[in-house]
VEXFIGU-512971 format. One record per atom (N, C-alpha, C): x, y, z; atom name; residue in three letters; residue number from 1. Coordinates in nm, 3 decimals. Example, Ala and Ser with C-alpha at 12.3 -4.5 7.8 and 13.67 -1.06 7.14 Angstrom:
<pts>
      c1      c2      c3 site code pos
   1.319  -0.569   0.780    N  ALA   1
   1.230  -0.450   0.780   CA  ALA   1
   1.320  -0.330   0.780    C  ALA   1
   1.285  -0.225   0.708    N  SER   2
   1.367  -0.106   0.714   CA  SER   2
   1.290   0.003   0.787    C  SER   2
</pts>
This chain:
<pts>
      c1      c2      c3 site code pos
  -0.488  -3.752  -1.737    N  UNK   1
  -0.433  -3.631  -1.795   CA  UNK   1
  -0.485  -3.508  -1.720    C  UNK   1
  -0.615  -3.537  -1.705    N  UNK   2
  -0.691  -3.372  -1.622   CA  UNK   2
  -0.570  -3.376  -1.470    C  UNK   2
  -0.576  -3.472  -1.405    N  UNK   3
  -0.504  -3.509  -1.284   CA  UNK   3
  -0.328  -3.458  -1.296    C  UNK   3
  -0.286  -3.473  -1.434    N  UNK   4
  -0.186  -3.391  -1.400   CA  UNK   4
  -0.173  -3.256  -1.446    C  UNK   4
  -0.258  -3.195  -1.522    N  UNK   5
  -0.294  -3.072  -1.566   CA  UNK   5
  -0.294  -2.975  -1.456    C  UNK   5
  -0.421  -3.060  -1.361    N  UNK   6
  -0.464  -3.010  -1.224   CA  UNK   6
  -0.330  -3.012  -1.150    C  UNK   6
  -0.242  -3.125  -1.129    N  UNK   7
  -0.142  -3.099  -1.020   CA  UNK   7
  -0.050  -2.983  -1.112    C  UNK   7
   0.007  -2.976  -1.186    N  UNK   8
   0.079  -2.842  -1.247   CA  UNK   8
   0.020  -2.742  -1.196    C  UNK   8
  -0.113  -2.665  -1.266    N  UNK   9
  -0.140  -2.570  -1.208   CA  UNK   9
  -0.179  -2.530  -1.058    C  UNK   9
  -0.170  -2.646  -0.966    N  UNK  10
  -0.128  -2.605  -0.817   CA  UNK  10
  -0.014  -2.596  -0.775    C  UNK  10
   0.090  -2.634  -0.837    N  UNK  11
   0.210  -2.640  -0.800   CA  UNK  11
   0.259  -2.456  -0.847    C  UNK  11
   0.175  -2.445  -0.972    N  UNK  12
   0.243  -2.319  -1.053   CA  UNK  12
   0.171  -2.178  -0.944    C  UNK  12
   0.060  -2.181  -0.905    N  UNK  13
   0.003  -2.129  -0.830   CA  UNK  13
   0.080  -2.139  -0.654    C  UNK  13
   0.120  -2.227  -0.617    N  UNK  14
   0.204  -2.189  -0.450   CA  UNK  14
   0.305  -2.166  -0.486    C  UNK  14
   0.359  -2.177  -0.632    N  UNK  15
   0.526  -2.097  -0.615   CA  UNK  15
   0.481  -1.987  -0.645    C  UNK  15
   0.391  -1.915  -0.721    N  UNK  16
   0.368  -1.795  -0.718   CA  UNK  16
   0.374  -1.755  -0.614    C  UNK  16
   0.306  -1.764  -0.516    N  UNK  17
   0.266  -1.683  -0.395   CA  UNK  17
   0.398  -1.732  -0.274    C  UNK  17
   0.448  -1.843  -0.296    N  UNK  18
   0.555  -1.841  -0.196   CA  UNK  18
   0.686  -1.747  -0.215    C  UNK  18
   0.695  -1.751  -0.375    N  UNK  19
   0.795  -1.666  -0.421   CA  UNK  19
   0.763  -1.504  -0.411    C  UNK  19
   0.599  -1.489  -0.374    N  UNK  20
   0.595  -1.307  -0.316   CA  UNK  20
   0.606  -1.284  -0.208    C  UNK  20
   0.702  -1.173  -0.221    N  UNK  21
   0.770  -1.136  -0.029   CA  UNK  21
   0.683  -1.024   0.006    C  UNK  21
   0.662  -1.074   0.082    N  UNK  22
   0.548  -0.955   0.189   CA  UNK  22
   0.643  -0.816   0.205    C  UNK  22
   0.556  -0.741   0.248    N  UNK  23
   0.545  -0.589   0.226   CA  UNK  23
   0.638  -0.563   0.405    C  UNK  23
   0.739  -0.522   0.389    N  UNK  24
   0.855  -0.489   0.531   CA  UNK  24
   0.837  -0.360   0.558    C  UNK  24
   0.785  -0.328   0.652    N  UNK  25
   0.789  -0.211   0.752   CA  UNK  25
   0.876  -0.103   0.711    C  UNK  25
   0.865   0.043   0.718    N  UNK  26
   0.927   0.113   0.681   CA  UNK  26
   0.881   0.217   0.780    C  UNK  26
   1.017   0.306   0.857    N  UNK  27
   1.006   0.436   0.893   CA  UNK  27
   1.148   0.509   0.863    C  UNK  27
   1.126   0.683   0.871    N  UNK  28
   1.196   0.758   0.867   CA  UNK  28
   1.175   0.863   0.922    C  UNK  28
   1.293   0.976   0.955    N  UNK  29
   1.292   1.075   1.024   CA  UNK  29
   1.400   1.097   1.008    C  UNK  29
   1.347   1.306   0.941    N  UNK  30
   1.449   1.376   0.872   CA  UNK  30
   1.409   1.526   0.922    C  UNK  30
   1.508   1.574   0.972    N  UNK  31
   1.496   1.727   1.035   CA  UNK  31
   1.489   1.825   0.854    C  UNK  31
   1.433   1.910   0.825    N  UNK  32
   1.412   2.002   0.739   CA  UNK  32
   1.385   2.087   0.756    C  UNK  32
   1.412   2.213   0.671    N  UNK  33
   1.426   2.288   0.616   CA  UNK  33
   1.328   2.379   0.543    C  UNK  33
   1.241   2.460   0.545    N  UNK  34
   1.122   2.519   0.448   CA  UNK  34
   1.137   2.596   0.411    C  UNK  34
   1.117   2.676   0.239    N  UNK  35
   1.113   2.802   0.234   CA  UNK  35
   0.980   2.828   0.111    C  UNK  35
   0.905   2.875   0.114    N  UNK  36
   0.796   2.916   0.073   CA  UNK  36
   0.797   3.066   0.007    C  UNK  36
   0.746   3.051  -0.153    N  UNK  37
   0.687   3.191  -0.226   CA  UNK  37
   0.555   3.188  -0.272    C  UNK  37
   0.479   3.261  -0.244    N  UNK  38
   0.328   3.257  -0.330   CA  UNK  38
   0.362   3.283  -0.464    C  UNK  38
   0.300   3.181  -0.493    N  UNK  39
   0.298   3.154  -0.683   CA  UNK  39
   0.145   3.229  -0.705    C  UNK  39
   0.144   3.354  -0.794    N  UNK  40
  -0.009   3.434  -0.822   CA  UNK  40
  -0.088   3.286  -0.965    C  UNK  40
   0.046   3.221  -1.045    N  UNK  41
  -0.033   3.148  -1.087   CA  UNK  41
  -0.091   3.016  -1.084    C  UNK  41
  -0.059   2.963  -0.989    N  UNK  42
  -0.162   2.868  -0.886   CA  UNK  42
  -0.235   2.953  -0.797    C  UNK  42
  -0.188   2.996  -0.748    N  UNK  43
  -0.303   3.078  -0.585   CA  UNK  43
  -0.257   3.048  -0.489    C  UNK  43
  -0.118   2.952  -0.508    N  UNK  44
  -0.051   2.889  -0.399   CA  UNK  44
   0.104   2.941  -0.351    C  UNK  44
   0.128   2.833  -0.236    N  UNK  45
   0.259   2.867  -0.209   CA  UNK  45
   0.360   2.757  -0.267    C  UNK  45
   0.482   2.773  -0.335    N  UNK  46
   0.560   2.682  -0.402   CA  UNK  46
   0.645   2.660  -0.248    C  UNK  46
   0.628   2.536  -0.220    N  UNK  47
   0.774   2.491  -0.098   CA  UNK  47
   0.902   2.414  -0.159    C  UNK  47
   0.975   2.464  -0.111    N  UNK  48
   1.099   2.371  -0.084   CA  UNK  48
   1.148   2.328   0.002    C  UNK  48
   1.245   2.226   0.060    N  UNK  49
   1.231   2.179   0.133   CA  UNK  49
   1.423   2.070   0.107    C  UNK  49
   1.513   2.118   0.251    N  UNK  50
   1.566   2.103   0.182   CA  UNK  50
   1.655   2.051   0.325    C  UNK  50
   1.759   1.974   0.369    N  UNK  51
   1.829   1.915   0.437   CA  UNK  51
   1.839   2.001   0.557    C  UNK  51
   1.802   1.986   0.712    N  UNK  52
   1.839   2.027   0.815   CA  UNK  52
   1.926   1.989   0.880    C  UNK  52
   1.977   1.850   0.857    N  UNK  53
   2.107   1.717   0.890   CA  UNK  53
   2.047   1.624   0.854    C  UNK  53
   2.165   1.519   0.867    N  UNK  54
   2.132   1.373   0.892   CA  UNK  54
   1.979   1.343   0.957    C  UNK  54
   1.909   1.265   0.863    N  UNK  55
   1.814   1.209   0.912   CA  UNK  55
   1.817   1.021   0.931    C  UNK  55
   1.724   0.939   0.931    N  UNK  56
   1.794   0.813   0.915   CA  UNK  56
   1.656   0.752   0.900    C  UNK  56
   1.683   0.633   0.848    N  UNK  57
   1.553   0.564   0.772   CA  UNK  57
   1.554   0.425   0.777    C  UNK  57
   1.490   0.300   0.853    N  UNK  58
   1.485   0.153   0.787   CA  UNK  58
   1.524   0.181   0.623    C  UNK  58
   1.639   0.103   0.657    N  UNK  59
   1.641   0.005   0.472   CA  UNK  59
   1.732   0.072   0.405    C  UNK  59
   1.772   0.228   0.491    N  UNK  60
   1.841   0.338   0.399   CA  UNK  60
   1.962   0.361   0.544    C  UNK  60
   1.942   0.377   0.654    N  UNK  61
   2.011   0.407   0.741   CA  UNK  61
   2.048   0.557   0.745    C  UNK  61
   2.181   0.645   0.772    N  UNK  62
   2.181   0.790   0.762   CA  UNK  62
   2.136   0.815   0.627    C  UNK  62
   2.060   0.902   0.622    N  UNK  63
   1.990   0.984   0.485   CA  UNK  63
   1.932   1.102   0.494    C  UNK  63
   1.896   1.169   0.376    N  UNK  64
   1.853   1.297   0.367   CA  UNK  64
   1.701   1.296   0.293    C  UNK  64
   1.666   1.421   0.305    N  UNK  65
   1.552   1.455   0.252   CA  UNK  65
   1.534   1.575   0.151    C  UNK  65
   1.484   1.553   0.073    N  UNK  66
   1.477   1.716  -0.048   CA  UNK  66
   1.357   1.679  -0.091    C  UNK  66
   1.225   1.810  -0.112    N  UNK  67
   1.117   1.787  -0.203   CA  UNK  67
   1.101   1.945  -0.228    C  UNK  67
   0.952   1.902  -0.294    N  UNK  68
   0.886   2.031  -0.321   CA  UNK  68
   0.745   2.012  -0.309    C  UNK  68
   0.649   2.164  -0.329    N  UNK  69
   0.548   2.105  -0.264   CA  UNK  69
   0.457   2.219  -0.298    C  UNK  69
   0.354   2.203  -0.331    N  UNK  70
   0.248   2.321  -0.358   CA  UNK  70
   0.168   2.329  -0.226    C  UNK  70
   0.129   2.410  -0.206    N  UNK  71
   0.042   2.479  -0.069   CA  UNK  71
  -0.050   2.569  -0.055    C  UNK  71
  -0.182   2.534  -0.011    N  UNK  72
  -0.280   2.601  -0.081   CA  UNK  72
  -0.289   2.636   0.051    C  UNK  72
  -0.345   2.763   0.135    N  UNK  73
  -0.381   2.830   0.222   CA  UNK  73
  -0.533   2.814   0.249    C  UNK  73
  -0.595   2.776   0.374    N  UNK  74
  -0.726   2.771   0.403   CA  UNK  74
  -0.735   2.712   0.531    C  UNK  74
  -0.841   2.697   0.576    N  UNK  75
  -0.856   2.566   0.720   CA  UNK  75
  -0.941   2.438   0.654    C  UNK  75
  -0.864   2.318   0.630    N  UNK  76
  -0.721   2.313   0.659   CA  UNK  76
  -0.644   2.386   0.550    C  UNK  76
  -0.499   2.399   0.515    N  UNK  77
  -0.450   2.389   0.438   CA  UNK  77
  -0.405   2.261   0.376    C  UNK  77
  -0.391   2.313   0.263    N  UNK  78
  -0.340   2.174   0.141   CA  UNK  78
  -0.254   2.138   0.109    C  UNK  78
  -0.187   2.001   0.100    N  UNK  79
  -0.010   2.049   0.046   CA  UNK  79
  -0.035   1.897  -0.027    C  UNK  79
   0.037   1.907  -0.133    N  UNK  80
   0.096   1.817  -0.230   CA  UNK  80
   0.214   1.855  -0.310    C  UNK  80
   0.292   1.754  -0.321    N  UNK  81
   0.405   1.746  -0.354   CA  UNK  81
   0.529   1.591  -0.389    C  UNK  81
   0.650   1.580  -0.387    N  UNK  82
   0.713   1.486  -0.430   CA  UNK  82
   0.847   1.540  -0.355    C  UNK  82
   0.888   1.388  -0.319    N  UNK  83
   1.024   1.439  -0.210   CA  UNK  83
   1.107   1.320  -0.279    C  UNK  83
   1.234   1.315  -0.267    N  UNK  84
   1.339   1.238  -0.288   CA  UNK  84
   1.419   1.207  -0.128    C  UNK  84
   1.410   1.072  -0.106    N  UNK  85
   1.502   1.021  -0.022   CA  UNK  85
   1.616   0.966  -0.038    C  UNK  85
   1.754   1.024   0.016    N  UNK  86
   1.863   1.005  -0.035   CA  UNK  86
   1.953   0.932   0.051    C  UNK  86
   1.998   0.802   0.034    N  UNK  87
   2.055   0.721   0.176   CA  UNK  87
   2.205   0.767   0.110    C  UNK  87
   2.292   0.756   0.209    N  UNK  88
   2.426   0.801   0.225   CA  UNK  88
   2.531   0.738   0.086    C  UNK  88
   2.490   0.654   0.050    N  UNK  89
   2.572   0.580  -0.070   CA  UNK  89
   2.516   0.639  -0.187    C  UNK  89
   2.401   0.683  -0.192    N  UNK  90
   2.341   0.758  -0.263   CA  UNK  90
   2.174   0.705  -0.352    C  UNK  90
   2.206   0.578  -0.300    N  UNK  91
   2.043   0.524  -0.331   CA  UNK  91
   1.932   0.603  -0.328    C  UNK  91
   1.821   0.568  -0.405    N  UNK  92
   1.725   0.732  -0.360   CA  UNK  92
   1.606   0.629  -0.381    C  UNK  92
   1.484   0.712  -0.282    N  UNK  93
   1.337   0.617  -0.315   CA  UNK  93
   1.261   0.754  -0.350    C  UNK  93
   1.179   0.806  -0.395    N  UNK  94
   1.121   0.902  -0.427   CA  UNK  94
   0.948   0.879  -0.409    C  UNK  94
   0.916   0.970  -0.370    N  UNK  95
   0.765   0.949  -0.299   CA  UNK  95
   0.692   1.064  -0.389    C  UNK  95
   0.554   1.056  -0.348    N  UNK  96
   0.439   1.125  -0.397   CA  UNK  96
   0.355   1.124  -0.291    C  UNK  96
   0.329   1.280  -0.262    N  UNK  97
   0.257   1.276  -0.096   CA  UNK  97
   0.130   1.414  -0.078    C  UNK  97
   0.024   1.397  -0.006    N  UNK  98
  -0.040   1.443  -0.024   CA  UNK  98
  -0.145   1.471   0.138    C  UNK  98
  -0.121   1.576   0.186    N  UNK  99
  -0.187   1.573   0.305   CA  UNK  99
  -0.273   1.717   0.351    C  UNK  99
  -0.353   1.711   0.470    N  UNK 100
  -0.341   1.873   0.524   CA  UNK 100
  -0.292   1.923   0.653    C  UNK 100
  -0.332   2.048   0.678    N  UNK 101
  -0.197   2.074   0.808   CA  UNK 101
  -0.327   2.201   0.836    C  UNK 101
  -0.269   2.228   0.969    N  UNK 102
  -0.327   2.328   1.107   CA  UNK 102
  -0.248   2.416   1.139    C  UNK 102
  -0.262   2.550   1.162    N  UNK 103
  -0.162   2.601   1.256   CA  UNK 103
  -0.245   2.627   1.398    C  UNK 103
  -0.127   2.567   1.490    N  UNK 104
  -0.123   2.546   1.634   CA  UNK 104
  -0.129   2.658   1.715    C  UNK 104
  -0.103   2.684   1.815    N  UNK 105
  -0.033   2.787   1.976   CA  UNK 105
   0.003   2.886   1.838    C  UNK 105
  -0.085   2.974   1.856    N  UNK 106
  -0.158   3.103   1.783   CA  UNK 106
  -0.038   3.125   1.682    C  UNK 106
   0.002   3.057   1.559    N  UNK 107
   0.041   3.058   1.471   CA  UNK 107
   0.206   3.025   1.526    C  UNK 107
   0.211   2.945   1.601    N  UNK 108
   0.411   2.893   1.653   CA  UNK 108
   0.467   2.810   1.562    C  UNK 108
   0.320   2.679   1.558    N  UNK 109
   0.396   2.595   1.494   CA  UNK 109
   0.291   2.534   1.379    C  UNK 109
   0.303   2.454   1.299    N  UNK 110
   0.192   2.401   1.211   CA  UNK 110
   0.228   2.206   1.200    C  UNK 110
   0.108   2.185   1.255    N  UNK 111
   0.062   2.010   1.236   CA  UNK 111
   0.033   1.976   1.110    C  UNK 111
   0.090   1.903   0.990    N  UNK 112
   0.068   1.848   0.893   CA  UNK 112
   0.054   1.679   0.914    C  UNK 112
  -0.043   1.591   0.829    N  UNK 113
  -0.063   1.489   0.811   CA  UNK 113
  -0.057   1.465   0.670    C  UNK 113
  -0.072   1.354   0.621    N  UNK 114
  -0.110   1.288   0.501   CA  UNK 114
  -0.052   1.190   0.453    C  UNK 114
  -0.079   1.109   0.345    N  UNK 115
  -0.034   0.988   0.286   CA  UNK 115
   0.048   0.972   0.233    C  UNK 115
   0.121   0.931   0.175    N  UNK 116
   0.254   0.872   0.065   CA  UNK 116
   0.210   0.772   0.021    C  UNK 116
   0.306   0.801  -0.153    N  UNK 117
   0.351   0.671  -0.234   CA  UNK 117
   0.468   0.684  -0.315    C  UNK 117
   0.534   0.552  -0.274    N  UNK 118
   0.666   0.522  -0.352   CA  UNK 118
   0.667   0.546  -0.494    C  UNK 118
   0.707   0.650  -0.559    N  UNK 119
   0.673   0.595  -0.704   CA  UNK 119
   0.818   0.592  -0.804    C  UNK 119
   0.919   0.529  -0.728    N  UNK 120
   1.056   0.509  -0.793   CA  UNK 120
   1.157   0.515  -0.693    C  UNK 120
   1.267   0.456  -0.727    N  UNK 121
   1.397   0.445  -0.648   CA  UNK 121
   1.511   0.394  -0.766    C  UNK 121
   1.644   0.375  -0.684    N  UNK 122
   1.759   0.376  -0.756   CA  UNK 122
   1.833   0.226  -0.644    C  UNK 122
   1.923   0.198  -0.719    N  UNK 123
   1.996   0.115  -0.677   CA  UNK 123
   1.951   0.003  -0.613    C  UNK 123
   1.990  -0.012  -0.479    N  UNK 124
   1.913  -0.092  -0.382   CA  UNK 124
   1.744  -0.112  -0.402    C  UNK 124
   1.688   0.015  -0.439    N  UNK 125
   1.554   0.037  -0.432   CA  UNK 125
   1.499   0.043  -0.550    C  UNK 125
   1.547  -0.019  -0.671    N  UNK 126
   1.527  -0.025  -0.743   CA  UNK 126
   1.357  -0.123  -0.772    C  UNK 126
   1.285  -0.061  -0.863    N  UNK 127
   1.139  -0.161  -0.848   CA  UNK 127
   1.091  -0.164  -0.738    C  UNK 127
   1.106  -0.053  -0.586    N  UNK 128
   1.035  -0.071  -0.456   CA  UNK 128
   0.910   0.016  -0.489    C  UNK 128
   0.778  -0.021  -0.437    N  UNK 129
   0.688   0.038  -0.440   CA  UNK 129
   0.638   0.015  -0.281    C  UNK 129
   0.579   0.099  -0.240    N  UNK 130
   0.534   0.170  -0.111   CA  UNK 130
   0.448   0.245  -0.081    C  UNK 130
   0.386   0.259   0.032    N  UNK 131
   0.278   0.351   0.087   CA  UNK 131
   0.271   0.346   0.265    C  UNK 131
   0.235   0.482   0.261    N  UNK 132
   0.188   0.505   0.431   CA  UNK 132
   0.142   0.656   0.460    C  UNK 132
   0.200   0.669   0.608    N  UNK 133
   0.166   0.789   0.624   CA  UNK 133
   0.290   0.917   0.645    C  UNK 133
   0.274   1.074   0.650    N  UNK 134
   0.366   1.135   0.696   CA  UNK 134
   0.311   1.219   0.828    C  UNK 134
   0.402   1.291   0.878    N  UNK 135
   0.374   1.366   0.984   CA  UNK 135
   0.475   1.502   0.991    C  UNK 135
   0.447   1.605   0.986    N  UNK 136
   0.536   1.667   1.020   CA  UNK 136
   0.516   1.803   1.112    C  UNK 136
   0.590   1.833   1.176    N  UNK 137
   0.602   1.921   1.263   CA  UNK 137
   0.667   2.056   1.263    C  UNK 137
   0.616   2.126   1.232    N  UNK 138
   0.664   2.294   1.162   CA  UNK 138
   0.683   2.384   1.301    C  UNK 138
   0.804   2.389   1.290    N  UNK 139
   0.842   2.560   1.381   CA  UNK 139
   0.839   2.673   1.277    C  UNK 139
   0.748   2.750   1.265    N  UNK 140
   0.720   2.872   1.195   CA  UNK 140
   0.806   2.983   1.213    C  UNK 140
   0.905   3.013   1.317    N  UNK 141
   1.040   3.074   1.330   CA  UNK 141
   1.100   3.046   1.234    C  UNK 141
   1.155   2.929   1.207    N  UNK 142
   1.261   2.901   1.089   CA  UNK 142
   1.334   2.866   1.168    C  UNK 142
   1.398   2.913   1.313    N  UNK 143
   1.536   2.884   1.354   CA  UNK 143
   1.569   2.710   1.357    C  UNK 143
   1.447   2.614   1.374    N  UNK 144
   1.504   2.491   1.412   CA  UNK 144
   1.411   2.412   1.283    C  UNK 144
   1.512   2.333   1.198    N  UNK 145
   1.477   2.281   1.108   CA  UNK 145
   1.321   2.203   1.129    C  UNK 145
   1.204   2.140   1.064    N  UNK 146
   1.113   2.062   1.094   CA  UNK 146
   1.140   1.941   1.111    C  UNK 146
   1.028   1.869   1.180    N  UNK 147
   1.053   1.744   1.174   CA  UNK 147
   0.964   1.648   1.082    C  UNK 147
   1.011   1.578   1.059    N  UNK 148
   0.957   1.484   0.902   CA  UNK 148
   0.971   1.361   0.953    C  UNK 148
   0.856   1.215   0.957    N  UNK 149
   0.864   1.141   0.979   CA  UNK 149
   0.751   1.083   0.866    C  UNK 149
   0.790   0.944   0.820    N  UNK 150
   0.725   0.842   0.713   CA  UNK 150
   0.710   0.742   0.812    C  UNK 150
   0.589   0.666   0.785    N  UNK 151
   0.540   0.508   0.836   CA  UNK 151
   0.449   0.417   0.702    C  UNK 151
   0.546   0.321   0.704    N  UNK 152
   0.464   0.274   0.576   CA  UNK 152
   0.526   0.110   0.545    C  UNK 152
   0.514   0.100   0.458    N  UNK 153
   0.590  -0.049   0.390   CA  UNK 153
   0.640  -0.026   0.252    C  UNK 153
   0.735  -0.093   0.230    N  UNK 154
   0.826  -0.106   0.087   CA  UNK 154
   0.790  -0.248   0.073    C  UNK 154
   0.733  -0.236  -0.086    N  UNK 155
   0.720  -0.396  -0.151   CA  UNK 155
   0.832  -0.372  -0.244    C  UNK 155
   0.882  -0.499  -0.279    N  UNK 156
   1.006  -0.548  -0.371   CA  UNK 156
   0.913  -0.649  -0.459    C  UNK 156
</pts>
């Protein structure tokens, strides 16, 4: 009896783990948009952030980008915030992100870093959870949208 007790719960244990699908690679890159007001009641700057074109993404293909974002001024500066990714059919994965940033070549452009997490999606992406990193690349002119790039993995 122990002998088949024992073989059940090994059997119940490798379908567990055969039946979990590993964590699939994820990138994106989305030209944006910034516009920034100092909020007196944070101390910060409120961002938005809002479609420059077509961007395109593993898993989503052509898509867009929209967030928002608090911004605290200092060396470094601070930014946290929540963005919505929107693939062309209209699926959406929505992140939670949190990094700091530099300004470059005597205030041209500004280097941001920091982390992400998936914390919801729609359709296709329904139940995806995720994490990685972002990067983005600020022209402080305004004339040419930023650049926005994610590296990470989507679990199902």
């Amino acid at each position: 009896m122990l002998g088949l007790i024992m073989a059940l719960l090994l059997a119940t244990s490798f379908t567990g783990i055969a039946s979990a699908k590993a964590p699939v690679p994820f990138k994106a890159y989305y030209p944006v948009y910034a516009a920034a007001d100092f909020d007196p009641v944070c101390g910060c700057m409120q961002q938005s952030f809002t479609p420059g074109g077509d961007g395109i993404a593993s898993h989503m293909g052509l898509s867009q980008f929209h967030g928002i974002a608090q911004m605290w001024l200092g060396d470094p500066i601070i930014q946290k915030g929540t963005g919505t990714l929107i693939a062309a059919n209209g699926d959406i994965l929505t992140v939670y992100y949190e990094g700091t940033a530099s300004v470059i070549d005597a205030g041209q452009h500004i280097i941001a870093d920091g982390w992400y997490i998936v914390t919801g999606g729609s359709g296709r992406f329904e139940g995806v959870t995720g994490e990685g990193t972002y990067h983005v690349y600020v022209y402080t002119s305004g004339e040419l949208p930023n650049d926005l790039s994610f590296t990470g993995v989507l679990n199902k």
